[in-house]
C-alpha positions as CSV (number, residue, x, y, z in Angstrom):
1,X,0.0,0.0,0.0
2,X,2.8,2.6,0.8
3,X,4.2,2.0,-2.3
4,X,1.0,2.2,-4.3
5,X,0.4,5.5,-2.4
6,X,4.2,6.9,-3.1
7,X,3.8,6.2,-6.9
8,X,0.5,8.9,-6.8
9,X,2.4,11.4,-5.4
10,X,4.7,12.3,-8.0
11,X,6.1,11.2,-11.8
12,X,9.3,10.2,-9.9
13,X,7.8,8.1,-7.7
14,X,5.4,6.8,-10.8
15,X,8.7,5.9,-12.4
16,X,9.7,2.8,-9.5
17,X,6.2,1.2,-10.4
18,X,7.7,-0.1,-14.0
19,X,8.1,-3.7,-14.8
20,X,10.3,-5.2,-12.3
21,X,13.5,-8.1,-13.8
22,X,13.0,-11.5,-11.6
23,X,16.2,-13.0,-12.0
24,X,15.2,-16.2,-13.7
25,X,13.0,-14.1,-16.2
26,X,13.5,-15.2,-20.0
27,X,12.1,-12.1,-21.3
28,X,14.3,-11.1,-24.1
29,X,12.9,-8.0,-25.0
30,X,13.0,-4.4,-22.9
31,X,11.4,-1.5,-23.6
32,X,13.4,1.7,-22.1
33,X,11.7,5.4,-22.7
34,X,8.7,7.9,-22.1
35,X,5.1,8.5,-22.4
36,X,4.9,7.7,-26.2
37,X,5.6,4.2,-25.4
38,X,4.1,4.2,-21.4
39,X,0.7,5.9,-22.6
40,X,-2.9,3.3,-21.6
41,X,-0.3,0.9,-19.9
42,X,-3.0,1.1,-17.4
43,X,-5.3,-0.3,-19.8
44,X,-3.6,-2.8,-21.5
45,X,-3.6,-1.0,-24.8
46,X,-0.1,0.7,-24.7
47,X,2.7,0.1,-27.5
48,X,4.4,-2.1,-25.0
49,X,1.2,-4.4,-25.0
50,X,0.7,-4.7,-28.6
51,X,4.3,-5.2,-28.7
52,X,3.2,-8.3,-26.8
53,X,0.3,-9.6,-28.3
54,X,2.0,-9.1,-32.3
55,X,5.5,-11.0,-31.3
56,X,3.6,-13.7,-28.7
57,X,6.6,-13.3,-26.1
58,X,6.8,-11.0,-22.9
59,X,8.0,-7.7,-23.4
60,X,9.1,-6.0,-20.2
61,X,7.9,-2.5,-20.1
62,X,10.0,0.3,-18.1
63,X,9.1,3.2,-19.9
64,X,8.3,6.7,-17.7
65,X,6.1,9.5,-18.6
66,X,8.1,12.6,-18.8
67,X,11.2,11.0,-19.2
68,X,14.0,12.7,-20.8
69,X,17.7,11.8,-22.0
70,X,18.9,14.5,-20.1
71,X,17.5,14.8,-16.1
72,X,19.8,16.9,-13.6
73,X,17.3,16.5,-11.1
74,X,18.5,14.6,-8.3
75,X,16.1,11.0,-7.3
76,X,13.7,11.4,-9.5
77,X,16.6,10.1,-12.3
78,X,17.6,7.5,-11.0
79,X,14.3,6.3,-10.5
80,X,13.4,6.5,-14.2
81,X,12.9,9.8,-15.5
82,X,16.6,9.8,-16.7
83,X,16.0,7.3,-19.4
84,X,18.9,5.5,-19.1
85,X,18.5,4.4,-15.3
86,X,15.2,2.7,-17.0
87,X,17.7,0.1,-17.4
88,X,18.3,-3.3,-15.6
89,X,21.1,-5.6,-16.6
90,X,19.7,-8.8,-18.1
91,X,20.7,-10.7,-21.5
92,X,18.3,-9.1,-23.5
93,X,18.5,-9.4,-27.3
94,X,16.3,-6.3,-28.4
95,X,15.8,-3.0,-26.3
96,X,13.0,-0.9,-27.3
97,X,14.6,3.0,-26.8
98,X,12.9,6.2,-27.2
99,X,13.1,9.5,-26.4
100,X,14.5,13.2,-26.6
101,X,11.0,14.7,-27.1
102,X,10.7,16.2,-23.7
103,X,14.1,17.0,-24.1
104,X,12.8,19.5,-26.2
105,X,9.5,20.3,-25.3
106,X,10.1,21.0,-21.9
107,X,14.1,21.3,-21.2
108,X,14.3,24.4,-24.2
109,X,10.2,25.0,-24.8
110,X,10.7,24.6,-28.6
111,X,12.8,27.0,-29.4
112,X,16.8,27.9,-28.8
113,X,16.8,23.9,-28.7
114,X,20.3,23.8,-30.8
115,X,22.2,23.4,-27.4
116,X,20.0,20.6,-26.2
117,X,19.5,19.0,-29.2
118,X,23.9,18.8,-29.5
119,X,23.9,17.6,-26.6
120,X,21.6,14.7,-27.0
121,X,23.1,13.9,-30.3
122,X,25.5,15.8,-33.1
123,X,24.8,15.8,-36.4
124,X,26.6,13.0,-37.8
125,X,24.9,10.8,-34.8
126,X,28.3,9.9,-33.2
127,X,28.3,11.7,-30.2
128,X,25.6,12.6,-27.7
129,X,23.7,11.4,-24.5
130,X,22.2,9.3,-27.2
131,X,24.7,7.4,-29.0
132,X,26.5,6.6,-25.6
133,X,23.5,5.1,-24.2
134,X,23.2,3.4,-27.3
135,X,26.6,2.5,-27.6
136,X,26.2,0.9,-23.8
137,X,23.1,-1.4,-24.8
138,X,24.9,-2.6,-27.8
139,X,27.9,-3.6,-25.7
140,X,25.5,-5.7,-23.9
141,X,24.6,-7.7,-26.8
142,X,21.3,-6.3,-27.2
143,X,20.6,-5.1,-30.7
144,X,18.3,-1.7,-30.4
145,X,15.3,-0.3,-32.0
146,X,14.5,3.4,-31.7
147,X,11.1,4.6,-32.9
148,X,10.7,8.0,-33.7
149,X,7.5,10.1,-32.8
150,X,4.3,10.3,-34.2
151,X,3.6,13.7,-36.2
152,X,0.8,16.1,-35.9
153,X,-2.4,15.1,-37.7
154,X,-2.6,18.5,-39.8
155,X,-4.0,20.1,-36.5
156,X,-3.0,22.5,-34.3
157,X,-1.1,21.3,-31.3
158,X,1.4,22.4,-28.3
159,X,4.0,20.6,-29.7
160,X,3.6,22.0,-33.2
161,X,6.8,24.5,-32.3
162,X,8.8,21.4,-32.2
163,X,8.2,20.2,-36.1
164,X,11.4,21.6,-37.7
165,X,13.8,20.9,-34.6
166,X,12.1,17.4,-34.2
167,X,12.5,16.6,-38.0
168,X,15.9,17.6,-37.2
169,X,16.6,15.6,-34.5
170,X,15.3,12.1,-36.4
171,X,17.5,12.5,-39.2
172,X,20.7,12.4,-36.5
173,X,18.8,9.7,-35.3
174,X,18.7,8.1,-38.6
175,X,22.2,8.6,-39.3
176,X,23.0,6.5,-35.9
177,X,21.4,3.6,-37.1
178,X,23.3,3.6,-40.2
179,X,26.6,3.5,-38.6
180,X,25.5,0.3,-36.7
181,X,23.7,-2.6,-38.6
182,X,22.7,-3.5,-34.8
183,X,20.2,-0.1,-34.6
184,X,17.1,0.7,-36.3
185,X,15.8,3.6,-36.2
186,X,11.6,3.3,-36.9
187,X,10.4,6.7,-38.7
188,X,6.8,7.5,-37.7
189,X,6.3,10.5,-39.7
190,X,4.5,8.6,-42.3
191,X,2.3,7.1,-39.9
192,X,-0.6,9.7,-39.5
193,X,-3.2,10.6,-42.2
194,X,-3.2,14.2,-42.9
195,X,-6.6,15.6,-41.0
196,X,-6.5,12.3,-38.8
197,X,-7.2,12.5,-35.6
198,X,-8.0,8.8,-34.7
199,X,-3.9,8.0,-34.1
200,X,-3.7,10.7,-31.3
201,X,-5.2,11.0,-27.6
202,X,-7.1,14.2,-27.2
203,X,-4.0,16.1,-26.3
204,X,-3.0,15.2,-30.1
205,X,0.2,15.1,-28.1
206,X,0.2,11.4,-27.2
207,X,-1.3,8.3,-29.5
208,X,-4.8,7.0,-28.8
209,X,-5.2,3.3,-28.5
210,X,-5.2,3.1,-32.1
211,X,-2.2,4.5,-32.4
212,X,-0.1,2.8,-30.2
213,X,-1.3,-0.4,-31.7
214,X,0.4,1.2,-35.1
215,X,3.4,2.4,-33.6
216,X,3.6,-1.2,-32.1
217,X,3.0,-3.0,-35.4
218,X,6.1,-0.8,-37.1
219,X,8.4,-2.2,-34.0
220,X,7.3,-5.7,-34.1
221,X,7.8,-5.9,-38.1
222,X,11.6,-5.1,-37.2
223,X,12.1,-7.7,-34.1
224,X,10.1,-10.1,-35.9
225,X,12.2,-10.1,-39.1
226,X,15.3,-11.4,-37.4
227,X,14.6,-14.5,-34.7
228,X,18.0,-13.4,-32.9
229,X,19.6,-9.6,-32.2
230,X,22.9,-8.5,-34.8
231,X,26.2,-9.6,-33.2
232,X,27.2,-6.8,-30.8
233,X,30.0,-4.3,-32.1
């Protein structure tokens, strides 16, 4: 109960209630990130779910809404809203990574982002908070997917600000994954019809069942077209 009730207090405290790694667990398959992939968890409808119910294996879930790449505040990131403390060491052969978009919503507001978004990631996709955390999961065997985010539906929207620096960002994203045959990077800027509202939640921020079903279905045609993860680095 104390535990329930400390996970209703805050995001941070949200972020300890994740999927848990028993030791003799033979999940292969973790999913590290924020709401995009944590959004109708609750319900059983989240990307994580379908993720699930498309492959037929257990997929364990960690994913934190508001999570960012880069998180200076102190417990709260090592609970999960650092992205990267998602992690728990297992011998997983695909990790599910996202992320960066409340880097930039929320850590520059859309705008004088070219700071952050360096930060997270250079141009050429070498360097960043990104391609080391990358870099780490791929030393660990685990071959990585890294879906992008879903665009606007050709309506207006608080994150519409962020359309020419998050265009930006997913082509350094895409040029990660081509330095490593071990990372794909899963474009979802295709995946909404224009005028479309049926892939977003009302917040046309976040998907709708419907749309994390899709986004699930785009991750699941990667993992399931290779029955093992690329030889690490």
């Amino acid at each position: 109960m104390r535990l329930r009730l400390l996970c209703l207090i805050s995001l941070a405290f949200l972020a300890a209630c994740g999927e848990r790694v028993s030791p003799d667990s033979d999940a292969r398959i973790l999913m590290m990130g924020d709401s995009m992939l944590a959004t109708h968890r609750g319900t059983g409808q989240s990307v994580g779910d379908g993720l699930e119910d498309l492959l037929g294996e257990e997929v364990i879930d960690r994913s934190v809404p508001g999570a960012r790449m880069i998180y200076v505040f102190p417990l709260s990131g090592s609970a999960g809203m650092r992205i990267a403390a998602q992690y728990r060491v297992h011998p997983w052969d695909w990790v599910v990574l996202n992320g960066g978009g409340n880097d930039l919503l929320f850590g520059c507001a859309c705008a004088l982002c070219e700071t952050r978004l360096e930060r997270m990631i250079s141009e050429d996709g070498r360097t960043g908070v990104i391609p080391e955390l990358v870099a780490a999961l791929r030393a660990s065997g685990a071959s990585v997917v890294y879906p992008g985010y879903l665009r606007s539906p050709g309506r207006w929207s608080l994150i519409d600000g962020c359309r020419d620096i998050g265009d930006r960002f997913e082509r350094r994203l895409a040029r990660l994954a081509d330095h490593d045959p071990g990372v794909t990077h899963v474009s979802l800027s295709d995946l909404v019809p224009e005028g479309d509202r049926s892939y977003h939640g009302p917040d046309l921020i976040h998907p709708s069942p419907k749309g994390s079903r899709a986004i699930a279905e785009r991750i699941a045609s990667v993992i399931g077209a290779e029955t093992v993860a690329v030889p690490r680095p």
